[in-house]
C-alpha positions as CSV (number, residue, x, y, z in Angstrom):
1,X,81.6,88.7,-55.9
2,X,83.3,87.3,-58.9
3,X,86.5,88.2,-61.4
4,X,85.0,88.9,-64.8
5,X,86.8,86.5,-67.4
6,X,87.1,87.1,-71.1
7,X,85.4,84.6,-73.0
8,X,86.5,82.5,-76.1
9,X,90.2,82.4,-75.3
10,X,92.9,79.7,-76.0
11,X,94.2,79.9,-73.0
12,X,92.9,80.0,-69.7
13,X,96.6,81.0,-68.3
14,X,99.8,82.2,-69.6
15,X,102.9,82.6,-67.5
16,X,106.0,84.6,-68.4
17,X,109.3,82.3,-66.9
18,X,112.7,81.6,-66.5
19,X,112.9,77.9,-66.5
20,X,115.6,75.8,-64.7
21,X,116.5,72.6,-62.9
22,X,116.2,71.7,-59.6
23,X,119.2,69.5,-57.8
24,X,117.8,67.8,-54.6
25,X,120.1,65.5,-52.1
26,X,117.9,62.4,-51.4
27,X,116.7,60.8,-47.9
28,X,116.3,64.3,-46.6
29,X,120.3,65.0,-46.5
30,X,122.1,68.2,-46.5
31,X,123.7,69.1,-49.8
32,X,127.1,68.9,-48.5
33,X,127.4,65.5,-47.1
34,X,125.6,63.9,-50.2
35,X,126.8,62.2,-52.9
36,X,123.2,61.3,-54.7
37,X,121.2,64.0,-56.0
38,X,117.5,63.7,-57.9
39,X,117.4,66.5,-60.9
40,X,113.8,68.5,-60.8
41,X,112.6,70.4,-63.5
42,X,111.2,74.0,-62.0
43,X,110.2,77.8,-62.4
44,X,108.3,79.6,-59.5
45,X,106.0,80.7,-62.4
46,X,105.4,77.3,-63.9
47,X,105.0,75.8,-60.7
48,X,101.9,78.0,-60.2
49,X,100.3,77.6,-63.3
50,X,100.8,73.5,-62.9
51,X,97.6,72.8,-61.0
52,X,95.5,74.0,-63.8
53,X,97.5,72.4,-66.7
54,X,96.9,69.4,-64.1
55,X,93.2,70.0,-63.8
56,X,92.6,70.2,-67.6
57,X,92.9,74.1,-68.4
58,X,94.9,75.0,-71.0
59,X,98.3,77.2,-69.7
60,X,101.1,78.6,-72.0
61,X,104.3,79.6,-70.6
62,X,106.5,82.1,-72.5
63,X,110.5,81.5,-72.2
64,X,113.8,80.9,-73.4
65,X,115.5,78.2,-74.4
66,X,119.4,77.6,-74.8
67,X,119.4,76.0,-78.2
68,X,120.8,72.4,-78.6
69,X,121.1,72.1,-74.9
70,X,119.9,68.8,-73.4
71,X,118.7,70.7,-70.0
72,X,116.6,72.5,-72.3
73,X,115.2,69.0,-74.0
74,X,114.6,68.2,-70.5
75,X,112.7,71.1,-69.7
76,X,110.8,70.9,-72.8
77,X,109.7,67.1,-71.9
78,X,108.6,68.0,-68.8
79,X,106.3,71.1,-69.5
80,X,104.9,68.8,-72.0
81,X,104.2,66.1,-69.5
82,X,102.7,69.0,-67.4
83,X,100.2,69.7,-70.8
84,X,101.6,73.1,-71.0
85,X,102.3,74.7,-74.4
86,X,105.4,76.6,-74.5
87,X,106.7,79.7,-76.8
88,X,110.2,80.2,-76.9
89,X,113.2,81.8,-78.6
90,X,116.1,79.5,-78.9
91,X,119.5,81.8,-77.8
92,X,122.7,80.2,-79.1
93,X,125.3,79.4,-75.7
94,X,127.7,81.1,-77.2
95,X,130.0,78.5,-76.5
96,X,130.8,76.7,-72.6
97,X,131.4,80.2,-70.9
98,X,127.7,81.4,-72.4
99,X,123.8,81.2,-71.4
100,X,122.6,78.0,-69.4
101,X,119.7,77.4,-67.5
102,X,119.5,78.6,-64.0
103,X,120.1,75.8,-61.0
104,X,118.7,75.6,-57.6
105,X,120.4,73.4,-55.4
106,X,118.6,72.9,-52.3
107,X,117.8,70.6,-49.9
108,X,114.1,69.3,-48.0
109,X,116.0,70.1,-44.5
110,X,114.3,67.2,-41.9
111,X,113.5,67.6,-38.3
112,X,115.1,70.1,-36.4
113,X,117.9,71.4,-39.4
114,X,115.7,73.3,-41.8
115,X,116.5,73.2,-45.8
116,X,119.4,75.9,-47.3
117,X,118.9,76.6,-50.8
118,X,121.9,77.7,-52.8
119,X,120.9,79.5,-56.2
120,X,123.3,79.8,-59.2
121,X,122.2,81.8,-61.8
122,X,124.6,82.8,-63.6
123,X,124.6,83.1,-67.3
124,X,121.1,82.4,-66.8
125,X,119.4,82.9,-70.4
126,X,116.4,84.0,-69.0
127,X,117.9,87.0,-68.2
128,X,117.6,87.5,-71.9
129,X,113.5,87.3,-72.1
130,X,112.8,90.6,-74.6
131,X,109.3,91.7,-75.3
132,X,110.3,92.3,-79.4
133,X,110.6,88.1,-79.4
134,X,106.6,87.7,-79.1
135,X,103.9,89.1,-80.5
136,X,101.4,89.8,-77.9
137,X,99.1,91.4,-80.1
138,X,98.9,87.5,-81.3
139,X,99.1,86.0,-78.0
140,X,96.7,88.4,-75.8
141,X,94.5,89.6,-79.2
142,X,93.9,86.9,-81.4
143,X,94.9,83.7,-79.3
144,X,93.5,85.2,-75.8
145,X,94.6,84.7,-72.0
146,X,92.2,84.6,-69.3
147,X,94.5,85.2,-67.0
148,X,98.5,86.8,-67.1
149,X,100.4,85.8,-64.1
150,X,103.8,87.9,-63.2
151,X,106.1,87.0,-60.7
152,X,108.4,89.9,-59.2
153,X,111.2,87.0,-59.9
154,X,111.1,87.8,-64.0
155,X,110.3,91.3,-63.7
156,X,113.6,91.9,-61.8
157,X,116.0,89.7,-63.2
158,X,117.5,91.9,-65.5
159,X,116.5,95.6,-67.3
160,X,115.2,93.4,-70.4
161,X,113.1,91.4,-68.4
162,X,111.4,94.1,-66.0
163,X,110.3,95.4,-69.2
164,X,109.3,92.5,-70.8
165,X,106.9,92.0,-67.6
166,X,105.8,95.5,-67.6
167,X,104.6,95.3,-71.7
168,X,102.7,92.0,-71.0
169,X,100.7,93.5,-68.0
170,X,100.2,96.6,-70.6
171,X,98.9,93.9,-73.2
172,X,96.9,92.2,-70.8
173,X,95.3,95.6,-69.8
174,X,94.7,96.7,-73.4
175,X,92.6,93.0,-74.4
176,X,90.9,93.1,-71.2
177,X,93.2,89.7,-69.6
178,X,93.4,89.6,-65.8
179,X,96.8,90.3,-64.2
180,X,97.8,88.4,-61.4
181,X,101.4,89.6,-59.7
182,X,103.3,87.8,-56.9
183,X,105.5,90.2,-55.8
184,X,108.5,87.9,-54.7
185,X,110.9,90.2,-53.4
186,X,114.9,88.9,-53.8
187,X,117.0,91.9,-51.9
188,X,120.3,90.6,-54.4
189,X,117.9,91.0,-57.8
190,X,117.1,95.0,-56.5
191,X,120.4,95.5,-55.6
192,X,121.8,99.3,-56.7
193,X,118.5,98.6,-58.8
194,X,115.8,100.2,-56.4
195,X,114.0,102.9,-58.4
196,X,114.8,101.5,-61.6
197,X,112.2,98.8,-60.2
198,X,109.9,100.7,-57.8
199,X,109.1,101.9,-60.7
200,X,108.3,99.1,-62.7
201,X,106.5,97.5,-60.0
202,X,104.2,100.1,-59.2
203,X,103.4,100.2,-62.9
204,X,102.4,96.4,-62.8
205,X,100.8,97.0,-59.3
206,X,98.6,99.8,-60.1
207,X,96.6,97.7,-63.2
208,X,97.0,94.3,-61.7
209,X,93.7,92.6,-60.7
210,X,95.3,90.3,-58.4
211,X,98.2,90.6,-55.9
212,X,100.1,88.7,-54.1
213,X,103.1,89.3,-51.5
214,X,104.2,88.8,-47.9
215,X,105.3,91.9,-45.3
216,X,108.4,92.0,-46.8
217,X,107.1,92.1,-50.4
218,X,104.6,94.8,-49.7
219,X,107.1,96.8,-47.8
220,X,110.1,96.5,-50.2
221,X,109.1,96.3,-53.5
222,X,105.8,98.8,-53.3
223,X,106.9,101.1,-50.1
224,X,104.1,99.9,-47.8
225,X,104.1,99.9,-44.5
226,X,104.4,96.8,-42.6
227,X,102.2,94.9,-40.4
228,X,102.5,96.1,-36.6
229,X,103.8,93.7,-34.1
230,X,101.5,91.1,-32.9
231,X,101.4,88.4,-30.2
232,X,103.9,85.0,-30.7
233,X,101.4,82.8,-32.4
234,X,100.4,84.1,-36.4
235,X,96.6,83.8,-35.0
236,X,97.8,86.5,-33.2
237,X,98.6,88.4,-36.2
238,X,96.1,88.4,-38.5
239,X,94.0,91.5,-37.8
240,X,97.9,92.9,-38.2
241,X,98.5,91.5,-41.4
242,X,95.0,92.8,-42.4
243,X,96.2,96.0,-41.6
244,X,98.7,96.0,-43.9
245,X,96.5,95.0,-46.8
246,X,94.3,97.6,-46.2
247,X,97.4,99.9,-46.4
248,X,98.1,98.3,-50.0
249,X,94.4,98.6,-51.0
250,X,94.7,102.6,-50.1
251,X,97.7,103.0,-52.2
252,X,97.0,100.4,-55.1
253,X,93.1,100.2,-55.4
254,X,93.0,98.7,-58.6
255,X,93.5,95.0,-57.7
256,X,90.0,93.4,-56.9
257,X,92.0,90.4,-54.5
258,X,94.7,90.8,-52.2
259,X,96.2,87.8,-50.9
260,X,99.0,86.6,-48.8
261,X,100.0,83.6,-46.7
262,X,100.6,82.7,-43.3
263,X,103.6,80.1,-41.8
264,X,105.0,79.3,-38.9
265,X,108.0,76.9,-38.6
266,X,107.8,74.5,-35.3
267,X,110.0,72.4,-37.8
268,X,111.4,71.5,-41.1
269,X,108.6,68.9,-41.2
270,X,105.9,70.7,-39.2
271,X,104.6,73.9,-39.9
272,X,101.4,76.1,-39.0
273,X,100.3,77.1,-42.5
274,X,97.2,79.8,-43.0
275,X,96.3,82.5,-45.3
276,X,94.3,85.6,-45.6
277,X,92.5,87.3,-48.9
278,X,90.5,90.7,-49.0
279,X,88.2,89.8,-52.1
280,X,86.2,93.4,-52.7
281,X,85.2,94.3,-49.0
282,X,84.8,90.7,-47.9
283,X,88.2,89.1,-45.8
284,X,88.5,85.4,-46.1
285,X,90.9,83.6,-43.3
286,X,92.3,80.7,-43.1
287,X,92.9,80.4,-39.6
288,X,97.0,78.8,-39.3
289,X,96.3,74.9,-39.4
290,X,99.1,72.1,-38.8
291,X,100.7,70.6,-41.8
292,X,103.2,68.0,-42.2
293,X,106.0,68.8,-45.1
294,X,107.8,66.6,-47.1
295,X,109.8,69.9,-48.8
296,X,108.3,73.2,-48.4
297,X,109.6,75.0,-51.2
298,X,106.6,75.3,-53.5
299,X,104.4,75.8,-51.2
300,X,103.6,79.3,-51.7
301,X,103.1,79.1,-55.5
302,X,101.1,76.4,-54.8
303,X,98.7,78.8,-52.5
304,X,99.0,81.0,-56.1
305,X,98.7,78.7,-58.2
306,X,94.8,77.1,-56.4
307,X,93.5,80.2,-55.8
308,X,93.8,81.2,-60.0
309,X,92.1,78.1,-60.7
310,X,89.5,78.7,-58.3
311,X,89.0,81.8,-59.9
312,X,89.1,80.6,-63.4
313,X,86.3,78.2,-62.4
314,X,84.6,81.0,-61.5
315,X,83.8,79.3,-57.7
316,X,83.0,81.9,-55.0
317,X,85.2,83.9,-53.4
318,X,85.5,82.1,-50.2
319,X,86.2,79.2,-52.2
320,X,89.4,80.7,-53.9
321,X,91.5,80.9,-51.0
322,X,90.0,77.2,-49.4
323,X,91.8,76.0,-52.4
324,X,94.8,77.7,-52.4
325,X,95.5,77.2,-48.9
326,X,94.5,73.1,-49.9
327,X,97.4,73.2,-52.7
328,X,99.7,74.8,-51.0
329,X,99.8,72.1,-48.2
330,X,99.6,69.3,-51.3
331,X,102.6,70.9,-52.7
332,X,104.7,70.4,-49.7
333,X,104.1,66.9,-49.4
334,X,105.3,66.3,-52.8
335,X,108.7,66.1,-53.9
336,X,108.5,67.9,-57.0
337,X,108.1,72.1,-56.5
338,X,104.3,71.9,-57.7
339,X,101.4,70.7,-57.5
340,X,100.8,67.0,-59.8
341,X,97.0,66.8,-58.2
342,X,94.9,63.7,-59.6
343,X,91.6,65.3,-59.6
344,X,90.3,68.5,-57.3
345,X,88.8,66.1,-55.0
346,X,92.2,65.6,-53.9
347,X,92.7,68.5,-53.1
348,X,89.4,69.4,-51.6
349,X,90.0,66.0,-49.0
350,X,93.5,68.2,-47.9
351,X,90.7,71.4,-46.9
352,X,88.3,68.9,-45.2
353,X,91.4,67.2,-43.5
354,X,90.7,63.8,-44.8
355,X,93.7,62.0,-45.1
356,X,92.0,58.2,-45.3
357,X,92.8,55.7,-48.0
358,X,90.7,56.3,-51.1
359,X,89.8,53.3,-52.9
């Protein structure tokens, strides 16, 4: 089975986002107690569209800027060391109680104390992403995306940006681009927001060729009911977790993939890390395999971000979710939140479990 592509694009990508920077203790330490911090450029969006910039596809990201802002400069620089284009309005800051760009402060966690993360997001200008600043007749018509990917993050940040998310998937729709949406539920973002939401979800849900969530995704942000309680071990859950995909598949049969991943935490630097994928009427599994971690966060959008280039290299299906589950585990060896492969070889030794020195 394969994902039918539209040919003669510009862009094999595109990826809505709210960019931001990343503030990391080092040696492992809890934010707290430290008094030296590395600054990391990151969006959960942009971290799952790096593999393929990486790998030589061409990826835009669509944004906002806060204009003059150094932060911005920096996040400029970095998506073009990433070779990502970028389209963005500039928003004034409306002076030093205005827009910024959002900060996650979080730290790796080592050993037996796992990582916190501590999000501030206000004034965050992203919040301000408005479908009447692009022209996606241009973008999705003339220039042409392969592939739109949506994260549940943007589409519930604020009203503007649920339907700024929800006018790209109809764009995509209309010039035949695939949609692929990773549902991300965040209970503050839904807050007193619920239908306002469901809503806009379902929308996105019901056209999208390619979804992605966990139990609580599924369950919160499209109603679904849940996978039933398996043994203590995630091997032990699968055929539950299956279950629940075939209840998204009843209720949203649109989607061609369903995808979601699999972790278990023996610690902050050990984890059992798996993933399934319903491709048509074929499951693919990815029975829950030891990793070491570095920093986990990432890891997920990393599992995203292989399986859409597997896809957009048009591999077969069992292929897509081999690759995913291989980036995901890069990603979370790596201090940056994505994936900065050299080649796909590296990523393909990760699968095959060869971690020898490559000369």
């Amino acid at each position: 089975m394969k994902i039918e592509l539209r040919k003669d694009c510009k862009y094999a990508m595109l990826v809505p986002t709210s960019m931001g920077i990343r503030i990391t203790p080092v040696n492992g330490q809890p934010v707290h107690s430290s008094d030296t911090f590395k600054v990391y450029v990151t969006s959960a969006e942009s971290n799952v569209a790096s593999v393929s910039s990486y790998l030589g596809l061409p990826v835009k990201v669509l944004t906002t800027f806060v204009k003059g802002s150094p932060i911005a400069r920096m996040i400029k620089d970095n998506l073009a060391g990433r070779h990502m284009d970028y389209e963005a309005k500039e928003v004034d800051q409306g002076g030093p109680w205005g827009y910024r760009h959002q900060i996650n402060i979080a730290d790796t966690g080592t050993g037996s104390r796992g990582p916190r993360v501590h999000n501030d997001r206000a004034g965050e200008v992203g919040r301000t992403l408005n479908v009447n600043d692009f022209d996606l007749d241009r973008i999705f018509g003339k220039e042409g995306v392969q592939i739109v990917h949506l994260s549940g993050l943007i589409a519930a940040l604020s009203p503007e940006t649920g339907t700024f998310c929800l006018e790209i998937a109809r764009a995509a729709k209309k010039y035949g681009t695939r949609i692929s949406f990773d549902l991300n539920h965040r209970a503050s973002f839904w807050k007193n927001r619920e239908k306002e939401l469901a809503d806009i979800f379902a929308e996105i849900a019901s056209i999208s060729d390619i979804l992605v969530g966990n139990e609580e995704d599924f369950q919160l942000c499209l109603g679904i009911e849940g996978p039933e309680a398996g043994g203590n071990d995630l091997a032990d859950k699968i055929e539950s977790f299956k279950g629940m995909i075939n209840n998204v598949k009843k209720a949203f049969p649109n989607p061609v993939v369903y995808a979601t991943t699999l972790r278990q935490v023996v610690d902050a630097n050990n984890h059992l890390w798996g993933a399934i994928m319903a491709a048509g009427d074929d499951w693919h599994v990815v029975e829950p395999r030891k990793i070491t971690v570095l920093d986990r966060i990432g890891g997920g959008d990393g599992f995203v971000g292989g399986m859409l280039y597997a896809v957009l290299k048009s591999w077969e299906p069992e292929k897509w979710v081999q690759f995913g589950w291989a980036n995901g585990a890069l990603v979370t060896t790596l201090l940056t939140d994505y994936s900065e492969p050299a080649d796909e070889d590296q990523i393909w030794s990760i699968w095959q479990g060869n971690a020898r020195v490559k000369r």
